[in-house]
Steps between C-alpha positions, in 0.01 A plus 500: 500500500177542659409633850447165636820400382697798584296427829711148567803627381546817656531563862292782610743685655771467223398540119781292347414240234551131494871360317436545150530121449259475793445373806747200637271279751748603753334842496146344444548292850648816622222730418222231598664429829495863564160597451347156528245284264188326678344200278225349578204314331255237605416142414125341548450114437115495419304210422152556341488855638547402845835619648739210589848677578611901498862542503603954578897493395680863591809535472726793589854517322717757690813612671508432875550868519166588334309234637597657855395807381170346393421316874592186361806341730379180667880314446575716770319376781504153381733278735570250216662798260582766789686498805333816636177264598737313780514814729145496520463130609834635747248777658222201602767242641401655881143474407553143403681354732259605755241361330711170476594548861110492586381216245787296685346560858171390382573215366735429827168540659322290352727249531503525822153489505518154316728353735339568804175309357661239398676437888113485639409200320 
């Protein structure tokens, strides 16, 4: 086995070798949700050497775990997937309703205002 192989199947930590009648993709998925795999490649769409359409694709395969670990945890503070967002829209509800509170005044105002005009004619 070479060193790059012995590389993918050995942790570092731990030296022991993979099954002898290797891996299962069970432990594949395990091991590459573990450490993670990024893919990525680009398409371009050109038309007599002028550029038409550039298409970057990444994609990052990895536990939710290891992603954290990596920064990468927007499901969390997305309302559609999380309920942790709702507490933050709970926090504004005072600012909000005072704002409501003082959009409703104005247009009681002008209202008012409209009224009155229309009496003088």
């Amino acid at each position: 086995m070479s060193s790059r192989e012995d590389a993918l199947w050995f942790d570092e930590g731990a030296r022991s070798p993979a099954p002898a009648g290797g891996s299962t993709l069970a432990d594949v998925l395990e091991r590459v949700l573990d450490k993670g795999i990024v893919v990525a490649g680009d398409v371009a769409i050109n038309l007599l050497d002028i550029e038409l359409l550039t298409i970057k694709l990444r994609l990052l395969i990895a536990s939710a775990d290891k992603a954290k670990e990596l920064g990468i945890d927007w499901w969390s503070r997305d309302p559609a997937l999380s309920g942790s967002a709702k507490p933050e829209l709970k926090e504004r509800e005072p600012e909000l309703e005072r704002r409501l509170r003082d959009v409703e005044s104005q247009l009681r105002a002008l209202g008012d205002g409209r009224e009155s005009g229309h009496g003088r004619r």
